[in-house]
N, C-alpha and C positions, 0 to 999 in steps of 0.2 A: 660420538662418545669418546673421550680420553679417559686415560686410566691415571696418566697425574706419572707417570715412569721418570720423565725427565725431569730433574729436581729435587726428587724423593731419593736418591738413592748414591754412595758414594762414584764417582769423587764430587759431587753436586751438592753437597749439604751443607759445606764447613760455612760457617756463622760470620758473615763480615761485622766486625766491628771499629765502627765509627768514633776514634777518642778525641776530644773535645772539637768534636764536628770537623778534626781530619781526613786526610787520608784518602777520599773520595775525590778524585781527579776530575773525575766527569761532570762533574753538578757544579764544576764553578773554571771561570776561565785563569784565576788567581792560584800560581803556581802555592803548592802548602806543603806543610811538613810529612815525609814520610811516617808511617805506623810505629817503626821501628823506632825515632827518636823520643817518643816517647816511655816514661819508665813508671810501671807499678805503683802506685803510691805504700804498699805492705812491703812488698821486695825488694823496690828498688831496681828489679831487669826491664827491659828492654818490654815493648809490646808492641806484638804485630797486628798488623788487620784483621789476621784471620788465624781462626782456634787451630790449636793440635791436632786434634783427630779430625779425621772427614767424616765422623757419623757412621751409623748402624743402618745395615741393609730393611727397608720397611717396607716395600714395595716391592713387587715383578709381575711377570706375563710369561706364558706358557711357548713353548716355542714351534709348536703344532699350531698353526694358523690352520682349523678346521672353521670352515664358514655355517652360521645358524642357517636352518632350510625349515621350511613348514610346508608339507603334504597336506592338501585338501581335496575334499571327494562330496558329491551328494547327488542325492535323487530324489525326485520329485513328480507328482503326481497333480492335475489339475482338471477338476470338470466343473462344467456351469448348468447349476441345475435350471434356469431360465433366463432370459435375457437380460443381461447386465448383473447377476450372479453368480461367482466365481469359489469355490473352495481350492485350498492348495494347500499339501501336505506334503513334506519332505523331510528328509533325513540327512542333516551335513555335519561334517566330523574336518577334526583336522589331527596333524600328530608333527609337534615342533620339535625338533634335535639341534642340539650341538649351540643350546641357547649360552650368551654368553652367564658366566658362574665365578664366583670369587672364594678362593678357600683358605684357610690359612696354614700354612707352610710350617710352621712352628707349632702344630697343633701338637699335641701332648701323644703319645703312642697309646692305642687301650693297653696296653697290658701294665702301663703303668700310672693311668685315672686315678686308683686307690688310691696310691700313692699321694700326689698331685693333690687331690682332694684333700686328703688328712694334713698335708702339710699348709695349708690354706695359701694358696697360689705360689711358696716359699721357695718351693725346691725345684728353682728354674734349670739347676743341672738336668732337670728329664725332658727338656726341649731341644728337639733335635739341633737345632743353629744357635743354641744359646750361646756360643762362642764369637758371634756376630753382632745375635741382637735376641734379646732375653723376653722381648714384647713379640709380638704379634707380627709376622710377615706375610700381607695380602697378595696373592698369587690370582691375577685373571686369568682364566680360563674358557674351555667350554663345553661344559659337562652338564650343562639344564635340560629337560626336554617336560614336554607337556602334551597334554592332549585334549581333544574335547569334542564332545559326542554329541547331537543333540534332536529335540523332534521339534520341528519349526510347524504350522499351520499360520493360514491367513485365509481372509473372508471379505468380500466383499460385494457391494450390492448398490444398484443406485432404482429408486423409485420414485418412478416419470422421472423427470426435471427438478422436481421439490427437495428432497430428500437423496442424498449419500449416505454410506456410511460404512465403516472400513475394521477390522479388529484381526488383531493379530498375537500371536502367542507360542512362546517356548521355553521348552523342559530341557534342561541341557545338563552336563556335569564335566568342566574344567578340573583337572590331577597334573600338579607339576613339581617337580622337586625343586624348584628355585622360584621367588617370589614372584617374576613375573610381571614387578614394576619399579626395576631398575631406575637408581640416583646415580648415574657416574658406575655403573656399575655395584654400589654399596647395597644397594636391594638383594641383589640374587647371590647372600651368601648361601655357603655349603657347611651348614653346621658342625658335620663332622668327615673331615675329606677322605678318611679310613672304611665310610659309611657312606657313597652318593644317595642313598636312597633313606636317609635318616630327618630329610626334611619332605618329603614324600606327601603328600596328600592334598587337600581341595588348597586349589589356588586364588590367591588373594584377588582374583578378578572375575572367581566363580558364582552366578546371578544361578539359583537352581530354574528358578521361575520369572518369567518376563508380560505381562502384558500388556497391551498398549491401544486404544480403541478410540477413532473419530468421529465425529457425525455435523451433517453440513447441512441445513434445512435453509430455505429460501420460501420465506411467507407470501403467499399471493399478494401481484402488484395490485388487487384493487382496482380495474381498471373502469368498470362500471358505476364506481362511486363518483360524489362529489370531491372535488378539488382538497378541500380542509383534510376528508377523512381517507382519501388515496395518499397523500402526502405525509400523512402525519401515524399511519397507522400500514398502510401497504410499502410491501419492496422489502422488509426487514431481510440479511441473513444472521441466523443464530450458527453458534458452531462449540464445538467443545472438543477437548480430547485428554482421554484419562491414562494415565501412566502407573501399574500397579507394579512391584517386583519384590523379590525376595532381597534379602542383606547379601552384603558378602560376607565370607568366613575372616577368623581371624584366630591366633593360635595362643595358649596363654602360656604364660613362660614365668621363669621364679624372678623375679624382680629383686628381691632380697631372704635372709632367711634369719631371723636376729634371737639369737640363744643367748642369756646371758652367760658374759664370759667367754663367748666365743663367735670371733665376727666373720661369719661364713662367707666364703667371697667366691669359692666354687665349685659345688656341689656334685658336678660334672665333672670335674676336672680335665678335662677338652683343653681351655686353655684359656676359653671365651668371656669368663666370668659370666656374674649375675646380671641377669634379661636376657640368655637365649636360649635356655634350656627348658625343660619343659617336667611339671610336677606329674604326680601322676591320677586316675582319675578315677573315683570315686563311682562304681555302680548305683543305677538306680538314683541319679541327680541329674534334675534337668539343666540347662542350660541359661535359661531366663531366671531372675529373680522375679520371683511371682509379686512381690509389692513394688517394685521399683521403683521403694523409696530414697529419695535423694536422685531419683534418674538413675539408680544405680542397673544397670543392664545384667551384668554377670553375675547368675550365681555362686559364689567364691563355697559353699558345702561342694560343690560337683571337683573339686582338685584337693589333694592331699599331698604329705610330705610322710605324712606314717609309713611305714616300711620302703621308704625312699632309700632303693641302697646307693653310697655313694658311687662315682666313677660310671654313672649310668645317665643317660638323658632324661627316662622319666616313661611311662606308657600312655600321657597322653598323645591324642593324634595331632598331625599340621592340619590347620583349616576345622580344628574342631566343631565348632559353634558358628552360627552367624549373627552380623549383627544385625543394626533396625534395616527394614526395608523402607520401599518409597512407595506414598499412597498419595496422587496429587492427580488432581482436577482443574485444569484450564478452561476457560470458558470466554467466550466475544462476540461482541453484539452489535453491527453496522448497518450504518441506513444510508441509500445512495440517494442524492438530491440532483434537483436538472435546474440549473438556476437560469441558466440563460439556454441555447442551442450548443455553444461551447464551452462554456461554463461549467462544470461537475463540480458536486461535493460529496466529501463521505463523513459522515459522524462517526466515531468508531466508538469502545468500552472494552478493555482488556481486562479479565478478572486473572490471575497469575495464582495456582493453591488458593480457586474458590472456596473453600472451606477452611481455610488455615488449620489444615491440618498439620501436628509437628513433622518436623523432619530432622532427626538425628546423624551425627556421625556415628562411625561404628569405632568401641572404647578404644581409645589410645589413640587416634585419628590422627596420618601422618605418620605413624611408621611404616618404614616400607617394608619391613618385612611382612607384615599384617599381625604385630606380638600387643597381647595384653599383658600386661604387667599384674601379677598376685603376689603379693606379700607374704610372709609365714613369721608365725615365730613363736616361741618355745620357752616356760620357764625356764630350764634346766638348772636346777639344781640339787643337791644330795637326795632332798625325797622325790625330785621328779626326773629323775635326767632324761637328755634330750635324746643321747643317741645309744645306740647299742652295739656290744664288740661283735669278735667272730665266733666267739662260744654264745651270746646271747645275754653278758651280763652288761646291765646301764650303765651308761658311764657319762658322765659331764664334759670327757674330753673329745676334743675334736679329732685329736692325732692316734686315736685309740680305737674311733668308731668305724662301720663297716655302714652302717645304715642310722635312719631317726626311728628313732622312740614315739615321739609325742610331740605335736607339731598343730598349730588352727590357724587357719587360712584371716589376713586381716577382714574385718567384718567388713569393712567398703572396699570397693573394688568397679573398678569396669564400668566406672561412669561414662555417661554419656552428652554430649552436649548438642544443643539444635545447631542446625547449619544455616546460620545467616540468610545464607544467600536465597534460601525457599520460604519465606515466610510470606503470607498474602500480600499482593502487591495489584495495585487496579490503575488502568492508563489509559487518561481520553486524548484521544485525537480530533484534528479536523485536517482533513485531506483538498486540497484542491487542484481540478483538473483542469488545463486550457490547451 
């Protein structure tokens, strides 16, 4: 993994430019004119290769080189209740520290979010390095840690020769304050670095329920029959194996917040803008849209922005909801033939999601944070305004409010799309052996 340090950051930044395909010594063995003998065409001076400034600090890395470590532990239990039957019950856990984490360095101080917020991103004098660089400075670190508990079972049994068959299954629950599925590091930010534990809860790779179940039958060869119907009807093996499991979570965040008259850009005032903050949630809303119409997965009534006060992240949790689970049935069907003494063949049929059953992503698919995106937004004006002061009275200005007013979630949200890559799919073979 790189963090991208070399390059990002002065004296590495300053911008070569190339005037009328000058200047660039290397790319040609044809000695050419320096940068410098060229002149402005507005000015008139002189022009060199390379800009004024070196650029603003955007990048760094902590200087505590602590290495990530995961502790694991389990126990387990196994008896056979008769021969070739097996039950196995255990318990394994793990607890990862010191995972790598990215925070931003210019994030906004809480004590002055209000602020920050009311002025809608404006008043970059309240970022600590804004005399360097007024955006956002990503700082790797390693501050993640996670954990995860779980109760495993497995079963298996084989009867005579004919029949196998195997199932297994677990309840587990992964918590980790960083996402857990790291791009370069840009996965496992730290939402608020004044706060590690503000991105806290089910992790983006947390399956609550897992099961998984095979079975191997082998048809009698027939061996007492005539030649046609031993050949054509004995030897078959059948087999299948079914994969059930729960979604993973994913966290929903304010994607935007559109008042008339006032183009909200960040609600938090953290520093992060709109997408990673979090609205807040709605008792007594389920999580599912009960019609899921349009595919629509998320119920967007379960988040609110009403008494959303600003300079705040929001009460919903990381890992809220989950999305679609996997419901999928494999199934295949081969016959062994004796063609000659050396000779072998196999006919094979792979059914792939014998049932074409759907299989979705979970909404917003591809973020690494695990963020769903909800919309809001707000008539705001004279008879409705959006937000409210510090006394309580409405007001339409943004630089005035302390919290919203009156705020509806966009009505689509948290769509969901199939995932290609699971849709029924069936494959014949012919195998030959010599």
């Amino acid at each position: 993994m790189t963090d991208g340090l070399g390059g990002a950051n002065p004296p590495f930044v300053g911008n070569f430019k190339s005037n009328n395909g000058n200047g660039r010594f290397l790319d040609s063995t044809d000695q050419l004119p320096a940068c410098a003998n060229f002149l402005d065409p507005t000015s008139k001076l002189p022009i060199g290769c390379y800009g004024l400034g070196l650029g603003n600090a955007s990048v760094g890395t902590e200087l505590t080189a602590r290495q990530p470590y995961t502790l694991q532990w389990n126990v387990s239990v196994q008896h056979e209740f008769m021969k070739d039957t097996r039950l196995e019950v255990g318990y394994v856990a793990s607890r990862t520290k010191n995972a790598q984490s990215k925070y931003d360095a210019n994030a906004i101080n809480p004590a002055d979010r209000l602020a920050f917020a009311q002025s809608n991103q404006s008043l970059n004098s309240l970022k600590p390095f804004n005399a360097i660089n007024s955006g956002n400075i990503a700082v790797y670190g390693y501050h993640g840690s996670a954990s995860y508990d779980s109760l495993q079972a497995a079963f298996n049994t084989r009867f005579r020769h004919d029949l196998t068959f195997a199932a297994v299954y677990t309840y587990s629950k992964t918590i980790s304050d960083v996402a857990l599925r790291s791009n370069n590091g840009n996965g496992n930010l730290l939402l608020d670095p004044f706060n590690l534990g503000a991105m806290r809860g089910l992790a983006t790779i947390d399956r609550p329920q897992i099961f998984g179940a095979n079975l191997i039958y082998n048809t009698p060869a027939l061996q007492d029959m005539n030649r046609i119907v031993r050949h054509s009807l004995g030897d078959w093996q059948l087999s299948t194996i079914v994969n059930v499991s729960s979604g993973t979570p994913y966290t929903p965040v304010i994607n935007g917040f559109s008042a008339a008259g006032s183009d909200v850009k960040d609600l938090s005032g953290i520093g992060l803008g709109n997408g990673a903050y979090r609205p807040d949630i709605v008792a007594g809303q389920s999580c599912r849209n009960a019609s899921f119409k349009n595919f629509q997965w998320i119920n967007p009534n379960r988040y609110t922005l009403n008494g959303f006060k600003l300079g705040t992240i929001g009460t919903t949790s990381a890992g809220d909801c989950f999305g679609p689970g996997v419901a999928r049935a494999d199934f295949s069907v081969a016959k062994n033939f004796s063609i000659t003494e050396r000779i072998k063949m196999q006919f094979r049929m792979d059914f792939f999601n014998l049932f074409n059953h759907p299989q979705y992503n979970n909404p917003n698919n591809g973020n690494t944070n695990g963020y769903a995106n909800i919309g809001f937004s707000a008539v705001n004006t004279a008879g409705s305004p959006a937000f409210l002061t510090a006394n309580g009275t409405p007001t339409t200005s943004l630089a005035n409010a302390v919290s919203i007013a009156n705020s509806s979630p966009n009505a689509v949200v948290g769509q969901v799309n199939a995932d290609n890559q699971r849709d029924r799919q069936i494959q014949y073979s012919l195998r030959f052996t010599f």
